[in-house]
C-alpha atoms as one frame of an Amber mdcrd trajectory, in Angstrom:
protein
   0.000   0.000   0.000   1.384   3.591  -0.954  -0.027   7.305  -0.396  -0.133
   8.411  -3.348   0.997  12.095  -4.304  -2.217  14.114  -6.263  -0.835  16.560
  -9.022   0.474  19.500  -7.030   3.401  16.436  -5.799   2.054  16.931  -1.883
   0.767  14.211  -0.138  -2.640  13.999   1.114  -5.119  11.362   2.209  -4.812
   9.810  -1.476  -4.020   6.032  -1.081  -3.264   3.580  -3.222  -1.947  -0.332
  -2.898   2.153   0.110  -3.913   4.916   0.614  -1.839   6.620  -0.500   1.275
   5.235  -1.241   4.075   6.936  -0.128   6.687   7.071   3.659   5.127   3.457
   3.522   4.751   2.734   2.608   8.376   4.606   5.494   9.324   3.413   7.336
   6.991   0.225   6.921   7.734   1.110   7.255  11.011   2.305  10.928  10.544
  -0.636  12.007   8.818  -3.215  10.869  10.924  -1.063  12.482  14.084  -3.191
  16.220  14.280   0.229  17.119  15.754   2.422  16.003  13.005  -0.561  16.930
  10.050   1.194  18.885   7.294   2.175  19.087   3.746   4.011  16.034   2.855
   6.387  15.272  -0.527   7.437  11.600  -1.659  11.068  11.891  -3.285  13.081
   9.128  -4.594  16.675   9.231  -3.354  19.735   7.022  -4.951  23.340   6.733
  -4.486  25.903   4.726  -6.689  29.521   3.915  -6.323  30.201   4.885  -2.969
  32.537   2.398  -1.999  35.949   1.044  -2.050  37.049  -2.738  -1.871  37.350
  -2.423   2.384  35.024   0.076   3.111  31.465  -0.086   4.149  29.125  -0.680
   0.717  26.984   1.539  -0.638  24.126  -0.359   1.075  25.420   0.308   4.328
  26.140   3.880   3.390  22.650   4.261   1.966  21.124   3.402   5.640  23.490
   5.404   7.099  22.225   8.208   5.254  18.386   6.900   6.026  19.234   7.564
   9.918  20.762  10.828   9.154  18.432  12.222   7.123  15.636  11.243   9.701
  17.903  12.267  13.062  18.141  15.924  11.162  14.517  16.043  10.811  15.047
  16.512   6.946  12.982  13.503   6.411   9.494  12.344   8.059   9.926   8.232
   6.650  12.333   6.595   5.008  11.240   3.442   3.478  13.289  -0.039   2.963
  16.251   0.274   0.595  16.188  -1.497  -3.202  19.493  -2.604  -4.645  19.406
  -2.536  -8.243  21.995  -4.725 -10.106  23.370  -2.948 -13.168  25.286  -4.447
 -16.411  28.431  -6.295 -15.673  30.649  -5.192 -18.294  34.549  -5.206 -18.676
  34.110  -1.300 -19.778  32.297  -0.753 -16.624  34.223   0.162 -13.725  32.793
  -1.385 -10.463  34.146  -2.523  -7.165  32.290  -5.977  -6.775  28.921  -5.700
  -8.015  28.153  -2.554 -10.221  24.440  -2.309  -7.939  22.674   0.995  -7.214
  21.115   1.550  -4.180  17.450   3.387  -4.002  14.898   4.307  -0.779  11.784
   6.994  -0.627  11.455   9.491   1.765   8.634  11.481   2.700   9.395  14.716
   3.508   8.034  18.811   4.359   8.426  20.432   0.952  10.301  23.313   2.386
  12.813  20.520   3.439  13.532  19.544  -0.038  16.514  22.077  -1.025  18.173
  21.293   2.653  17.549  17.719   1.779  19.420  17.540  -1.276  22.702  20.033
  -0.020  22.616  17.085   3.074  22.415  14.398   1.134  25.657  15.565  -1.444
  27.555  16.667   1.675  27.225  13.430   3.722  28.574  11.705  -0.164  31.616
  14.217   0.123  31.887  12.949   3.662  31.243   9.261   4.084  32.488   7.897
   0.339  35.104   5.700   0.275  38.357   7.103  -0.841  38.830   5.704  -4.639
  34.862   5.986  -5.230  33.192   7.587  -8.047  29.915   8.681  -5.923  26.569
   9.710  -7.798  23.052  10.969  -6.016  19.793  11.532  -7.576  16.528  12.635
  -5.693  13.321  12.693  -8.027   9.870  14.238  -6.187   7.181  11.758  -7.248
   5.020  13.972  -8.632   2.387  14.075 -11.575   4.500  15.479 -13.784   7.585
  13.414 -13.286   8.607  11.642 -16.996   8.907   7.973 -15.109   8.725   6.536
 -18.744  12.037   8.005 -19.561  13.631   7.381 -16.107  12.220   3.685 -16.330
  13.687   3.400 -19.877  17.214   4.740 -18.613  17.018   2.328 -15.663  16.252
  -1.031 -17.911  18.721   0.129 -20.493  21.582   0.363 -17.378  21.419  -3.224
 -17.106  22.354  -4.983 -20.425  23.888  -1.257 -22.512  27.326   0.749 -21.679
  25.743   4.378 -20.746  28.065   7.226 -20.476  27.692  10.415 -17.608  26.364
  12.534 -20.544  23.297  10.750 -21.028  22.764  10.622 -17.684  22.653  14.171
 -17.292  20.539  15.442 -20.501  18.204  12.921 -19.003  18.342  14.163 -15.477
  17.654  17.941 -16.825  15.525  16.569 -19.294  13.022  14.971 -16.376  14.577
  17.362 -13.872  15.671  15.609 -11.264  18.710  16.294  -9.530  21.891  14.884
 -10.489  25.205  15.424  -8.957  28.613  13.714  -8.850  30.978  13.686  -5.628
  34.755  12.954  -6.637  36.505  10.527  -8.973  35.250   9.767 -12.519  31.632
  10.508 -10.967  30.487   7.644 -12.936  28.037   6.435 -10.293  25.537   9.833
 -11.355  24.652   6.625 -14.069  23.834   4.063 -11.881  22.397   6.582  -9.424
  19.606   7.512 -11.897  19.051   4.140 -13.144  18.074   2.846  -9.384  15.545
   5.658  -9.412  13.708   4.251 -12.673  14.256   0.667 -11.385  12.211   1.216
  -8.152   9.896   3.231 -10.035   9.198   0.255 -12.334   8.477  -1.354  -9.327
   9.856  -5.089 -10.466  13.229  -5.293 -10.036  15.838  -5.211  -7.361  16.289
  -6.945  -4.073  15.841  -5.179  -0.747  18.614  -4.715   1.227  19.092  -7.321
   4.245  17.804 -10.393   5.124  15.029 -12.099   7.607  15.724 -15.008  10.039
  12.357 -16.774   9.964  12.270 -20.667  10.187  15.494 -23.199   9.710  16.088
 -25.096   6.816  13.676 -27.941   5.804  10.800 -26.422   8.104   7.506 -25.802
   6.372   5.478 -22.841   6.380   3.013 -20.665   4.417   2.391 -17.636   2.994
  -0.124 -16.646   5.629   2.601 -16.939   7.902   5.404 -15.470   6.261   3.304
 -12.676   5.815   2.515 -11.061   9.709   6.163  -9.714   9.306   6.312  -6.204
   9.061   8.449  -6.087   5.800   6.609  -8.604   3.820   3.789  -8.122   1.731
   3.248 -10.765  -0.278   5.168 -14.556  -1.206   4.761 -14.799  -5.274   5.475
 -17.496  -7.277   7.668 -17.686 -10.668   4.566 -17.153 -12.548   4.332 -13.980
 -11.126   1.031 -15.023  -9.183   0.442 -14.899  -5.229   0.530 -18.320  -3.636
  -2.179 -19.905  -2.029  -2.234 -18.922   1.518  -2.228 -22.384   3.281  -0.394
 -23.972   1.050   3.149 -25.419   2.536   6.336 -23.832   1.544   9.609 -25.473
   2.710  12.365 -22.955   3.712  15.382 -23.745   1.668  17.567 -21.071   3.456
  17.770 -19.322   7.053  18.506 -15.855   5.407  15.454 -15.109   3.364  15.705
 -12.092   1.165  12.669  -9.810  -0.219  12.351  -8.732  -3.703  10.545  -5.890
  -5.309   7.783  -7.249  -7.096   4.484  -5.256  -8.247   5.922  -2.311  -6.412
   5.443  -3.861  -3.270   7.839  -6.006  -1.038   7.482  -9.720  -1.611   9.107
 -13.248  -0.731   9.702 -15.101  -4.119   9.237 -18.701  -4.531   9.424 -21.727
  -6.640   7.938 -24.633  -7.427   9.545 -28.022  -6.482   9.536 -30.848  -9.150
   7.991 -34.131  -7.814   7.614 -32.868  -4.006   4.874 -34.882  -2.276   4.906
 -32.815   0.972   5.542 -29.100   0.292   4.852 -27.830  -3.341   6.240 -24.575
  -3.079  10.010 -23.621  -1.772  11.960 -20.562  -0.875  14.722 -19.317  -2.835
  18.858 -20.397  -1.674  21.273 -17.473  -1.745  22.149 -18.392  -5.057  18.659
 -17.787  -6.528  17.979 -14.755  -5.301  20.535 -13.325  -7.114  18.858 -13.322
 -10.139  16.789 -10.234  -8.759
């Protein structure tokens, strides 16, 4: 379930079913507070190539900035953050993974310019040395071009994209765009993630959930009452039943972003008798 923005970008009671979870609890949860009631924007916020081979990754650094941004009181939410994996190309200069990393924030329009000076200074700060940082922040509003940042995004993981693309796109949807030392090749991957979670079907969420040990069955009615999940989806794309057993095939579940919405994947196993349906090993995952 989302809130979604009307046409002036601001967020009112406007809802909708997309989203993460957790940000709309607390979104909701701000609105619906007569002491917290106010004009409220939904911005996208990347960050690519942040990282060196033995410093923190860009996931880490992308929480980090969550926390900040909320401690500051430049942000009301934060929601769950997407890592979107980009081409892996000899030509493409990456330190192990070439992935973007992409949240939402809701936040007091008057916030936004503060927002964005934050957000490039803590990049200046907290980058590894080495890096080649990028940030974008897109406000989700009516008259963002999502077509052409969705385009840019699916493009970014099978075509070689240079910075100047990057950037007649970014003034060309104006969102902001900025580089913070290096080559400043990760403005690329930066606005790619943004089109990626605005697609709303790729990328995995950062981090993992402990919830049942290997060869244990459960269901999706189960797997469900946590917090961050939304859904459990099979390979056709489908939800799955919600009583019907699903054997947990590793401790450390991840979530995908499926439908715009947080989900467990799963798959079908050949010739099982007990359990028809099975989560997804490390390995499998991977393919989100």
């Amino acid at each position: 379930m989302v809130i979604h923005p009307p046409a002036n970008g601001y967020l009112t009671w406007i809802i909708d079913t997309t989203q993460d979870q957790r940000f709309i609890a607390n979104s909701l949860s701000t609105l619906t507070n007569p002491g917290k009631l106010k004009k409220i924007m939904q911005i996208y916020l990347s960050v690519d190539d942040t990282d060196n081979l033995t410093s923190i990754g860009s996931g880490q650094l992308a929480e980090n900035l969550t926390e900040a941004l909320l401690h500051e009181g430049l942000a009301q939410n934060c929601s769950n953050i997407t890592r979107h994996q980009l081409y892996y190309h000899d030509d493409i200069p990456y330190t192990s993974h070439n992935s973007a990393m992409c949240f939402i924030a809701s936040i007091n329009p008057s916030s936004l310019t503060d927002l964005v000076k934050f957000s490039g200074h803590y990049l200046q700060q907290h980058a590894a040395l080495g890096s080649d940082p990028g940030l974008c922040i897109a406000q989700d509003t009516q008259d963002l071009n999502r077509e052409a940042l969705i385009g840019f995004g699916e493009q970014a993981k099978s075509t070689i994209l240079n910075k100047d693309k990057a950037y007649q796109l970014a003034t060309r949807t104006k969102v902001h765009l900025s580089e913070y030392g290096g080559t400043g090749d990760g403005v690329i991957g930066a606005l790619a993630a943004i089109g990626l979670r605005i697609q709303g079907n790729d990328g995995r969420f950062r981090g993992w959930f402990n919830i049942g040990k290997v060869g244990e069955l459960t269901t999706a009615t189960k797997l469900c009452k946590h917090p961050s999940v939304m859904d459990v989806i099979g390979e056709d794309g489908q939800p799955v039943s919600r009583e019907c057993p699903i054997r947990i095939t590793d401790e450390k579940i991840k979530t995908i972003l499926k439908n715009h919405i947080q989900i467990i994947p799963v798959v079908k196993q050949r010739g099982a008798t007990v359990a028809e349906w099975a989560t997804l090993s490390s390995t499998q995952v991977k393919k989100y």
